[in-house]
C-alpha positions, 0 to 999 in steps of 0.5 A, a space after each residue: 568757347 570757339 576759338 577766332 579761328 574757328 569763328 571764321 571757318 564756320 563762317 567762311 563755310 557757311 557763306 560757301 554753302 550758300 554760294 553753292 545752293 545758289 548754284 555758284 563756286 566763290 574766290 577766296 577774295 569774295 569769302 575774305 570779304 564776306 567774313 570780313 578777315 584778311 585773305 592770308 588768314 582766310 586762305 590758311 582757314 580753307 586750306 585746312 576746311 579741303 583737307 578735312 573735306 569739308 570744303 572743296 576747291 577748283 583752280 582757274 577759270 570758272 573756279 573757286 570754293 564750293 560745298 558739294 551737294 552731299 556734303 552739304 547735308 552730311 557736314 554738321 558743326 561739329 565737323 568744322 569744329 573738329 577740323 579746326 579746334 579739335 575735340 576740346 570743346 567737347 572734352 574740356 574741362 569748364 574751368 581749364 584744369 588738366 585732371 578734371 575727370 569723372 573719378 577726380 571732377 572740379 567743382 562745376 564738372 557736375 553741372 557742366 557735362 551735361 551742358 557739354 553733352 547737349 552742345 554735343 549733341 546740337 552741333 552734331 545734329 545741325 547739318 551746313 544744309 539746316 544752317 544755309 536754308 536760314 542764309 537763303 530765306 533771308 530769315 538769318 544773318 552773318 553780317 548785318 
């Protein structure tokens, strides 16, 4: 459903989150590592998560990436999505047809908008601070 880039960026995001709940700012090498993706792709990946604001960035000594503790609260995965896949997971048709709608439907547009409607409504509600408590209290995983 994700594209791969999209998998990266909500990793890439999550492990800054919780460098940042642990009260530190992460390099770009410590993220490529962690997410176990090359640093060129990785640095496109945060380039485009600063400019849609949902991560942010300082240079030089003592710098790095981190996640504000607003944002932290505010952000949910529907915002990386959209940042780095647009709106097409939510508007989409199953099948990949151009002219599926309500008024011309393909043949599973009627079993899968609801489905779609709840995998909106899942990752509009699940804010990077949900996801990170599961990250610090060890009782979920990015990478085994």
């Amino acid at each position: 459903m994700l594209s791969k880039t999209c998998e990266y960026a909500v990793r890439a995001t999550l492990v800054i989150a919780a460098e940042t709940d642990q009260g530190n700012r992460i390099s770009l090498r410590e993220i490529a590592r962690k997410i176990d993706s090359p640093e060129s792709f990785t640095a496109k990946i945060l380039q485009k998560l600063a400019r849609n604001n949902i991560v942010d960035s300082l240079k030089g000594n003592g710098g790095g990436f981190f996640v504000s503790k607003e944002k932290l609260i505010q952000v949910t995965l529907s915002d990386i999505i959209l940042a780095i896949d647009g709106e097409a997971i939510f508007k989409r048709c199953s099948l990949g047809l151009n002219d599926c709608s309500e008024i011309k439907p393909c043949p599973f547009h009627n079993q899968y908008k609801p489905i779609r409607e709840q995998l909106k409504l899942a990752l509009d509600s699940t804010s990077l601070a949900d996801l990170v408590s599961g990250l610090v209290s060890h009782s979920t995983f990015l990478k085994t």
